[in-house]
C-alpha positions in Angstrom: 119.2 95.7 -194.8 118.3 98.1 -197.7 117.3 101.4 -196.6 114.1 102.8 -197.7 111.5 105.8 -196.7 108.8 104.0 -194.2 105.8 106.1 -193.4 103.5 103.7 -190.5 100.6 104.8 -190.0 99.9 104.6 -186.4 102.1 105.2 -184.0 100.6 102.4 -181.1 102.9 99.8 -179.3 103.5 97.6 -182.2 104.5 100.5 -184.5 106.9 101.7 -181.6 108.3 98.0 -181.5 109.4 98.0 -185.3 110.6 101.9 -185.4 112.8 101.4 -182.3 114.2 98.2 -183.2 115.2 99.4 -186.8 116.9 102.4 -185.0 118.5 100.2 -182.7 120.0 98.1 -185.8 121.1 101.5 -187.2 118.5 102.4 -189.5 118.6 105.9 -190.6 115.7 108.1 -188.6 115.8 110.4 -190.9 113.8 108.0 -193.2 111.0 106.7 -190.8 107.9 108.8 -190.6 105.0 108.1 -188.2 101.6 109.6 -188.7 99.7 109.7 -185.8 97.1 112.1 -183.7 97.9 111.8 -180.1 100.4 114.2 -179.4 102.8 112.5 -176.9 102.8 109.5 -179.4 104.3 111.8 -182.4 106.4 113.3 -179.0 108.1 109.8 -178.5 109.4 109.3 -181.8 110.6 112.7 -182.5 112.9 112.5 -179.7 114.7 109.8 -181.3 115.0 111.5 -185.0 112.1 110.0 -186.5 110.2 111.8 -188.6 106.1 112.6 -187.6 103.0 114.5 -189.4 99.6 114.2 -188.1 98.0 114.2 -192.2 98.6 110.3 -193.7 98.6 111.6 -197.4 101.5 113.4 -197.7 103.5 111.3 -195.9 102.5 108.1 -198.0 103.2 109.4 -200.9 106.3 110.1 -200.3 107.3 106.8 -198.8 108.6 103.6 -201.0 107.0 101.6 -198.2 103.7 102.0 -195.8 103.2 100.3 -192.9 99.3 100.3 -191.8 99.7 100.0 -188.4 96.1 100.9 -187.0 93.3 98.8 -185.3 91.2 96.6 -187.3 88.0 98.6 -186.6 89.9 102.1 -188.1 91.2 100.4 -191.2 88.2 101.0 -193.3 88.2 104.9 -192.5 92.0 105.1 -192.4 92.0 103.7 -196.4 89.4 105.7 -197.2 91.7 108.4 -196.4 94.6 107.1 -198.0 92.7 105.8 -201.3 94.0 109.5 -202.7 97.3 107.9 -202.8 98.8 105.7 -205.8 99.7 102.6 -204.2 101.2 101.0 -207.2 105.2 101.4 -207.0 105.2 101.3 -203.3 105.0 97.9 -200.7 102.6 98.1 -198.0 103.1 96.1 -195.0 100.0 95.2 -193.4 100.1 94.6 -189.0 96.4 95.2 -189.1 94.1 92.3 -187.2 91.9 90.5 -189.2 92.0 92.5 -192.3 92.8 90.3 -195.5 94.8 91.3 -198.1 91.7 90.8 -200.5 89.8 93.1 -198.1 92.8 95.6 -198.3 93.1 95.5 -202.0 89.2 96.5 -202.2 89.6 99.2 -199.8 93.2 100.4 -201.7 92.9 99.6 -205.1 96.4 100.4 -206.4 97.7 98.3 -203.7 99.2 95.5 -205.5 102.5 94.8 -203.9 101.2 93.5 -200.0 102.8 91.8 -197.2 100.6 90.8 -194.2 101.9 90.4 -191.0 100.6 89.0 -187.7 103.2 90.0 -185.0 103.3 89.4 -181.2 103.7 92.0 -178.2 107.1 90.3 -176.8 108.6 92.6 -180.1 108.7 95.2 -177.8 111.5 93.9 -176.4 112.9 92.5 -179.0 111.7 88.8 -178.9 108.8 89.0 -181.4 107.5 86.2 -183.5 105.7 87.4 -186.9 104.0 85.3 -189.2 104.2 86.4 -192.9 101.9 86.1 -196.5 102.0 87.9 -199.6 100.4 86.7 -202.9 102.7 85.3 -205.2 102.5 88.6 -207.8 104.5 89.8 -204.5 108.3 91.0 -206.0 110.6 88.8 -204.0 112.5 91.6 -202.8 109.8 93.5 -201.6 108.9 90.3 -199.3 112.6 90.2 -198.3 112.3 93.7 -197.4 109.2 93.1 -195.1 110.9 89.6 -193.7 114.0 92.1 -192.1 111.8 94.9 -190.8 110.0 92.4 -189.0 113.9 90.7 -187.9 114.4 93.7 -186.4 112.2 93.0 -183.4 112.4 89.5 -183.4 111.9 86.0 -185.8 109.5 85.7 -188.9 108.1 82.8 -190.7 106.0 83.0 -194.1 103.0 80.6 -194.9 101.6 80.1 -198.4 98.0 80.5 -197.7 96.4 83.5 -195.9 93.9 81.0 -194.2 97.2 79.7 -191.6 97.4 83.2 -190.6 94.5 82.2 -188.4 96.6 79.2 -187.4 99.5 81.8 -186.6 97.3 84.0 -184.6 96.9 81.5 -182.3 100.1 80.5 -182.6 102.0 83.3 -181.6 99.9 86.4 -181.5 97.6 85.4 -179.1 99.7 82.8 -177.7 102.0 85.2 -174.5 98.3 85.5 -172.8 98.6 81.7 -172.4 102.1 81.9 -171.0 101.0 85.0 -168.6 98.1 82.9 -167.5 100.3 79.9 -166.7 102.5 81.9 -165.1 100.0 83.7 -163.0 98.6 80.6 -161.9 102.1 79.2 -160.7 102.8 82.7 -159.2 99.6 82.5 -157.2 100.1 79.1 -156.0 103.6 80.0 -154.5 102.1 82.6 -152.5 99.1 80.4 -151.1 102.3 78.1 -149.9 103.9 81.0 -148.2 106.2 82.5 -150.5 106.4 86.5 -150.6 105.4 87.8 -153.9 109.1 88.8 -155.1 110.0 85.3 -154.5 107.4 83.7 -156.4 107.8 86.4 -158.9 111.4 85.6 -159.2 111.2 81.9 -159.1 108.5 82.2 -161.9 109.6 84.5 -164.3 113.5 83.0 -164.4 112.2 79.7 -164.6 110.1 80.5 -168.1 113.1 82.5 -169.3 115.8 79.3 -168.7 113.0 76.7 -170.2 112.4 78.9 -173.2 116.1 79.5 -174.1 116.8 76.2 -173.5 114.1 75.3 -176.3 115.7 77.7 -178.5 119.1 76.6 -177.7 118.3 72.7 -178.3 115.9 73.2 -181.1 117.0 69.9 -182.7 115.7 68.0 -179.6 111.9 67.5 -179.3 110.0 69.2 -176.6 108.9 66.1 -175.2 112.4 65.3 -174.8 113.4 68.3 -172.8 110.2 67.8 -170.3 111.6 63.9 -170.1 115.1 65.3 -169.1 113.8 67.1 -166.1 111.5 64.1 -165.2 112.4 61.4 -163.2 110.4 58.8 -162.6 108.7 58.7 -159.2 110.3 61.6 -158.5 108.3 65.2 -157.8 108.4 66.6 -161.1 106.3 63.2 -162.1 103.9 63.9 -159.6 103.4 67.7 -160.5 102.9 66.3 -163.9 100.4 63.6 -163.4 98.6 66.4 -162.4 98.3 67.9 -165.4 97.7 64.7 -167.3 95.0 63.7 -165.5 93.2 67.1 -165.7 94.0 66.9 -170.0 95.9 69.6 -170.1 97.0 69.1 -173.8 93.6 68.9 -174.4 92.5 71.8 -172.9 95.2 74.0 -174.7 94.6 72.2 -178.3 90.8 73.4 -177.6 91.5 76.9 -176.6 93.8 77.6 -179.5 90.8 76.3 -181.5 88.9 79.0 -180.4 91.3 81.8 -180.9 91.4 80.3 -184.7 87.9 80.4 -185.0 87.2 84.0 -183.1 90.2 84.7 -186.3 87.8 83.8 -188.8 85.0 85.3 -187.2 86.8 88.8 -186.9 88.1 88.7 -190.4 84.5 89.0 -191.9 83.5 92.2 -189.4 85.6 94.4 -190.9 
């Protein structure tokens, strides 16, 4: 990966995802900077090199790249801020909620080289999934440079219109709340049977991990092919499962990602 100066602004969980995942992959600390108030934040990263500053000017204008890493409701205060700066030679990589890069552009002019990204919490430990889009006046290097800081904590995958980042949000963003809540509910079950809680902890968690790698590890074979391999006909795993038919599960997950995609929209024209 080319090494550049990054200055995020914000220094919350996300922002401590990337910046420990690039140091983990080697990247120099000497050329991250993180701007951020809280004090045990800017604490955290200067034990591991990085560089911090509690003024964003400065610091953005001397990076080549600028990660906006703050909540959606301080990114209108945050670029009002940073307007100061010329935006025009550097890429800024955008993690911000419902912000669009046409709202972004209005709020930092000389912004013309943008990469939005909607990433997921699991980056923390190194198992993110990031959905990518940048206009088409975006250099392709600059977008390759975004697609491998996002690598470092995880997977990426670009669309070509900005409107599937809602699609993405509920995708993968939003989408380990569902697996939590299924999980939950399994966990809670076990213990109404009688199980102690580290047991149905245990049986719970490892299951998820075992199903999900073995999705990733047979990602030619369809899904419903996996779920048919562990089914056998009459047997209990087709009872637990007519359960779930009968009650319309798909259903009920096809209409709750609808509403995360249309709380999206909704969001994107608050701020």
């Amino acid at each position: 990966m080319q090494h550049k100066s990054i200055c995020f602004i914000g220094g919350g969980n996300m922002a401590q995802a990337m910046v420990f995942g690039l140091l983990n992959k080697g990247y120099p600390a000497n050329l991250i900077t993180v701007c951020d108030r809280n004090e045990s934040k800017r604490k955290l990263f200067a034990e591991q090199g990085v560089n911090v500053v509690t003024e964003s000017i400065k610091a953005a204008e001397q990076a080549q790249v600028v990660v906006l890493a703050v909540k959606p409701q301080g990114a209108a205060e945050t670029c009002a801020t940073l307007s100061a700066v010329n935006f025009s030679d550097k890429l800024v990589v955008s993690i911000m909620a419902a912000i669009s890069t046409q709202r972004l552009t209005a709020l930092l002019p000389t912004a013309t080289n943008i990469v939005r990204v909607m990433p997921n919490t699991p980056s923390l430990v190194s198992e993110g999934m990031a959905g990518l889009f940048a206009q088409p006046t975006v250099p392709v290097e600059l977008k390759w440079f975004a697609e491998n800081l996002l690598n470092a904590v995880g997977k990426t995958c670009w669309v070509e219109t900005e409107d599937d980042m809602h699609i993405v949000t509920a995708a993968s963003s939003s989408s380990p709340a569902y697996f939590f809540l299924f999980m939950e509910s399994m966990q809670n079950a076990l213990l109404n049977m009688g199980l102690t809680a580290q047991q149905a902890r245990e049986l719970v968690q490892q299951s998820a991990l075992g199903a999900a790698k073995m999705a990733v590890s047979n990602s030619n074979v369809e899904l419903s092919t996996l779920r048919e391999n562990v089914t056998s006909k009459g047997g209990t795993t087709a009872a637990a499962l007519s359960v779930f038919n009968e009650k319309n599960l798909a259903y009920t997950v096809e209409q709750a990602m609808q509403a995360c995609v249309a709380r999206s929209k909704e969001m994107e024209k608050l701020f």
